[in-house]
N, C-alpha and C positions, 0 to 999 in steps of 0.2 A: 105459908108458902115454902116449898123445898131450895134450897141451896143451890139443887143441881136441876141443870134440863137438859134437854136431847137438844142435839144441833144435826142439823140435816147438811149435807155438804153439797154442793153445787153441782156434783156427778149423780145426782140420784136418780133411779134409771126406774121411779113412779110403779113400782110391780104391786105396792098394798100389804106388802109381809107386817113391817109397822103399823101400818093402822090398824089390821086385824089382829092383832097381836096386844096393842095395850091397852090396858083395865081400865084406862079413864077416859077412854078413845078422845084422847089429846094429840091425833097426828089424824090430818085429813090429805086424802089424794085426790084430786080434782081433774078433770077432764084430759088424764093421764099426764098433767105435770108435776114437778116436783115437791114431797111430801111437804105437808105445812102442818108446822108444831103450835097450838094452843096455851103460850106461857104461864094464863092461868091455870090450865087443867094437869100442864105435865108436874108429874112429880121425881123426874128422874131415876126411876124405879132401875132405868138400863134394857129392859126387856125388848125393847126396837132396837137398842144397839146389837145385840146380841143374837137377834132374828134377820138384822138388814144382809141380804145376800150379796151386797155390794160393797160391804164394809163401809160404809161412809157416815154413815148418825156416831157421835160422838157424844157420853154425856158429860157436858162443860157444868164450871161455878157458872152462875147466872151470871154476877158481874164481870167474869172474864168475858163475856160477847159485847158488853158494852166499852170494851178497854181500846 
């Protein structure tokens, strides 16, 4: 398991850029709510960071979300 994950931030305004976007399709957008990260599947690759239109996905150490 990677180090790092994607953290979705609480503004995310559900457009799908992330989900279509990563290789391990470890981000799900559902009934146009806010994107949902997969902790097993992401591997913090960055590639939704770096596609989210809204700037808000961050990719965090894993144990920093539980701090």
């Amino acid at each position: 398991m990677s180090k790092y994950i994607a953290y979705v931030g609480k503004n995310c305004v559900a457009c799908g850029a992330c989900m279509n976007i990563c290789p391990r399709q470890a981000i799900q957008v559902k009934n146009g709510k806010k994107a949902i990260v997969a902790p097993s599947s992401c591997v913090g690759c960055g590639l939704c960071e770096k596609t989210c239109p809204a700037g808000i996905i961050e990719i965090r150490e894993r144990e920093m979300l539980h701090a």
